[in-house]
C-alpha positions as CSV (number, residue, x, y, z in Angstrom):
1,X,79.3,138.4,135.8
2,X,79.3,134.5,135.6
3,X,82.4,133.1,135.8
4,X,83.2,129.9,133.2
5,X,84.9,127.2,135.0
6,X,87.5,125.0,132.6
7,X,89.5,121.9,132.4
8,X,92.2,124.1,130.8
9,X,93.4,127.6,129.7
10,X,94.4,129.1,127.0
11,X,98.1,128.2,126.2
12,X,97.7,124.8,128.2
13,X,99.7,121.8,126.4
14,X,96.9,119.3,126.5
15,X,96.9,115.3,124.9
16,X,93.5,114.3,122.7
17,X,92.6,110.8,123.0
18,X,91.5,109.4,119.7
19,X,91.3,106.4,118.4
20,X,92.6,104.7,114.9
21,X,92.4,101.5,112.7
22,X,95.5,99.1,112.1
23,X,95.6,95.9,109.6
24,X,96.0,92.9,111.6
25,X,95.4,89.3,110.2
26,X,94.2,86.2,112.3
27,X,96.0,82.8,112.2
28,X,94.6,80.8,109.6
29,X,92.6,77.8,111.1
30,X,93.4,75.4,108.2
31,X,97.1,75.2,107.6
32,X,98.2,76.6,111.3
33,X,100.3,79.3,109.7
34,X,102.4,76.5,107.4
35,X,100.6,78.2,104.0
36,X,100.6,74.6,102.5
37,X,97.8,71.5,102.5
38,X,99.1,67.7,101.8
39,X,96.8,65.3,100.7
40,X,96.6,61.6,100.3
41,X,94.6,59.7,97.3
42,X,93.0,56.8,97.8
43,X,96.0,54.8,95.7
44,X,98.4,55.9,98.1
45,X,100.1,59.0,96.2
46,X,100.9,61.9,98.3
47,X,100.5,65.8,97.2
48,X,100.7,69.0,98.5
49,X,99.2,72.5,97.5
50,X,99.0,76.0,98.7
51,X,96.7,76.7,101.2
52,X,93.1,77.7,99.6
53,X,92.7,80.3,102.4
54,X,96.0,82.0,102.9
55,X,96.5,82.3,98.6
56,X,95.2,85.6,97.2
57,X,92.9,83.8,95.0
58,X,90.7,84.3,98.1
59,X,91.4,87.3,99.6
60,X,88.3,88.9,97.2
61,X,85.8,86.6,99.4
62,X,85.3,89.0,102.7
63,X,84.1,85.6,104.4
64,X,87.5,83.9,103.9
65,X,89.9,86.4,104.1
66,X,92.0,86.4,107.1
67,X,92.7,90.2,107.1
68,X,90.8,92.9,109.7
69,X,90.7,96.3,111.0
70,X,91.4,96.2,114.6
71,X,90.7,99.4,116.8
72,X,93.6,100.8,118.3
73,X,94.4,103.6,121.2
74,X,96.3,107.2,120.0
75,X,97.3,110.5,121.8
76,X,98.1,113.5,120.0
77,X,100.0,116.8,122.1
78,X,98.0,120.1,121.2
79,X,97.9,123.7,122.4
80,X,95.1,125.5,123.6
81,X,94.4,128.5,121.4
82,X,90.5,129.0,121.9
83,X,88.2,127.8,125.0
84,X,84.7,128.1,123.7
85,X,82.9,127.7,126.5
86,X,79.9,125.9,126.9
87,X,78.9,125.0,123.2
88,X,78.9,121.2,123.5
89,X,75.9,119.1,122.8
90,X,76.2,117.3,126.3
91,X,77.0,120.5,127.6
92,X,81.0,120.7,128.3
93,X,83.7,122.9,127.2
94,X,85.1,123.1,123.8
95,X,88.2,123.8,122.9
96,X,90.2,125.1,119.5
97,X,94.0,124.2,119.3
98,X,96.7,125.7,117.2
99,X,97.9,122.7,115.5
100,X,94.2,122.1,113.8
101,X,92.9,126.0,113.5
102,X,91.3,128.7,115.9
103,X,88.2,129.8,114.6
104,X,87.6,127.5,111.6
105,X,89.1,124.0,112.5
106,X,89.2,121.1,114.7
107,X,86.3,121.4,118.0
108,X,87.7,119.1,121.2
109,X,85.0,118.1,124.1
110,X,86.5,118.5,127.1
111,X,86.3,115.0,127.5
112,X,88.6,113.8,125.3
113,X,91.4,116.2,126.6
114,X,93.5,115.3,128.9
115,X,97.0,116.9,131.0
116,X,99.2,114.0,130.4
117,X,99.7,111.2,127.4
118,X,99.2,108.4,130.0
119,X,95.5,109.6,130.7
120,X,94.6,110.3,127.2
121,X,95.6,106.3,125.7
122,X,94.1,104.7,129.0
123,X,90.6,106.6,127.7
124,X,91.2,106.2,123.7
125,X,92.2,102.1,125.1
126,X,88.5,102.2,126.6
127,X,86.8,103.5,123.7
128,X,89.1,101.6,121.4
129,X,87.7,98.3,123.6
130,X,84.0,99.0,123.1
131,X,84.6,99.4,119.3
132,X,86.4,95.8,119.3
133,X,84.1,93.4,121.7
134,X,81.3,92.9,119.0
135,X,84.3,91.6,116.8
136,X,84.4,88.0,118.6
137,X,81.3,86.8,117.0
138,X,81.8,88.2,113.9
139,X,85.6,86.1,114.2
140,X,83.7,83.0,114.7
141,X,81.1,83.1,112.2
142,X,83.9,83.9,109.5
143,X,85.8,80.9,110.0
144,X,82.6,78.7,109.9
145,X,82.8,78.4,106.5
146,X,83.8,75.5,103.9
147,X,85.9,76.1,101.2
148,X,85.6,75.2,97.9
149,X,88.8,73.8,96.4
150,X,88.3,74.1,92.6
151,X,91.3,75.7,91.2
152,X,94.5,74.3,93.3
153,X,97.5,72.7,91.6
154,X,98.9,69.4,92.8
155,X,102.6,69.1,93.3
156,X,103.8,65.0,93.2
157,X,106.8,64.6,95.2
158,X,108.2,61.2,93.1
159,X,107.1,63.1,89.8
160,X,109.3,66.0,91.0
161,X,111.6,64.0,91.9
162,X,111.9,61.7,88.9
163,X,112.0,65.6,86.6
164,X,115.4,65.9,88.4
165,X,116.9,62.5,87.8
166,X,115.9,63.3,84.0
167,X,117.3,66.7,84.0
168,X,120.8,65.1,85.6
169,X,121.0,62.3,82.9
170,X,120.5,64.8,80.1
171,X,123.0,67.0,81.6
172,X,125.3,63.7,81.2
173,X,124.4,62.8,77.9
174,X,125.5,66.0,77.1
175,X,128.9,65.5,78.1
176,X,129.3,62.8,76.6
177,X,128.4,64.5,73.0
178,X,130.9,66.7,74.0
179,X,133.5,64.7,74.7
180,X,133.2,62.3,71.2
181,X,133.2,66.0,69.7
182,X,136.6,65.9,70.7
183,X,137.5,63.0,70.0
184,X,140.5,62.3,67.3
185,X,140.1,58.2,66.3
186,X,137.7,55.9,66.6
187,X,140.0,54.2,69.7
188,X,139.2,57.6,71.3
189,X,135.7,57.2,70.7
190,X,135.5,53.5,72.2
191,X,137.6,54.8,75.4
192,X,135.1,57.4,76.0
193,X,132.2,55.6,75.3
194,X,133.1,52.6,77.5
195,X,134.3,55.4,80.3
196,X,131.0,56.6,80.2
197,X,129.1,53.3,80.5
198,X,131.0,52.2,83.5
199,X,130.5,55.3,85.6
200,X,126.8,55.0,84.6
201,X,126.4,51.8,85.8
C-alpha cells in the first residue's frame, strides 16, 4: 500500500501566503507635494493656481493620475480539514481547510502553505516583488507627459489684497451711517463726521 508523504496533517494550524493590492500614490513631480503652481507674466504680475496634476480635474486621465495599485505580502492562519493528495497540476499536495470549506471550497498547493506567519509573508513578499518590478518603467513613462493647462483659475495676490482693503472701508462707512443714525442735531452730525475724517486720514 503506497504510503502519501505530506507537508502537513489533518488538524495542522498552517499560514497561506497570498498576496493583495493597496492604493498608494506617487509624489507629484510638478509641484513637489505643495498642490499649488505660481506663475510670473511677462508684465511682472505674479499668480498662483492649483496644481493641474494633483486637482481631480485630472484624475480621469490614467496617464496623469498619480494614484496606483501596488502589490503587497498577506498571511492568513487556516486549519487542515482535507489533504487531497496528489491532485495538483505541478504535482504537489492539496489541501482543504475549515475556514474556506472541505469538499466544495478553497484548494491550497502545498506551496503556498506554510508552519509559521514569518515563512508565509517572506514567500507572498517574493511573489508580491515579481508582480511589482515591471512597474518602474511603466512609473517613468507616465510622468513623461506634458500637461495641458486649459481650464486653471488665476488668483492675483494685490487684486486679493486690494478686495480686502475694500471690504474694511465699507465695513467703516457703515459705521459711520450708523452713527449719524443716531445722531440728535446737526452739531452731532459735524462731530461725527469730522471724528471720522481724522481717523481716516
Amino acid at each position: 500500500m503506497a504510503v502519501i508523504e505530506t507537508k502537513f496533517g489533518i488538524g495542522d494550524r498552517v499560514w497561506f501566503a497570498s498576496i493583495t493590492t493597496e492604493k498608494r500614490s506617487h509624489d507629484c513631480p510638478d509641484c513637489l507635494g505643495s498642490r499649488e503652481w505660481e506663475a510670473t507674466s511677462p508684465a511682472g504680475a505674479t499668480f498662483k493656481f492649483n496644481c493641474p496634476r494633483c486637482t481631480a480635474h485630472y484624475q480621469g486621465n490614467s496617464d496623469l493620475n498619480l494614484t496606483y495599485s501596488w502589490w503587497v505580502p498577506a498571511a492568513r492562519q487556516l486549519t487542515v480539514g482535507q489533504v487531497r493528495g496528489y491532485h495538483g497540476p505541478d504535482g504537489k499536495n492539496e489541501y482543504m481547510c475549515h475556514e474556506t470549506g472541505i469538499g466544495s471550497g478553497s484548494v491550497y498547493g502545498e506551496d503556498l502553505l506554510f508552519a509559521t506567519e514569518e515563512e508565509a509573508l517572506a514567500a507572498a513578499q517574493a511573489k508580491a516583488n515579481v508582480n511589482n518590478a515591471d512597474k518602474s518603467g511603466w512609473v517613468a513613462k507616465q510622468y513623461d507627459k506634458t500637461l495641458s493647462l486649459s481650464d486653471y483659475q488665476l488668483k492675483d495676490a494685490a487684486i486679493e489684497g486690494a478686495d480686502q482693503a475694500s471690504r474694511a472701508a465699507l465695513r467703516r462707512v457703515g459705521y459711520l451711517i450708523e452713527d449719524l443714525q443716531q445722531a440728535s442735531s446737526l452739531d452731532e452730525v459735524r462731530e461725527r463726521l469730522e471724528s471720522w475724517a481724522e481717523e481716516a486720514a
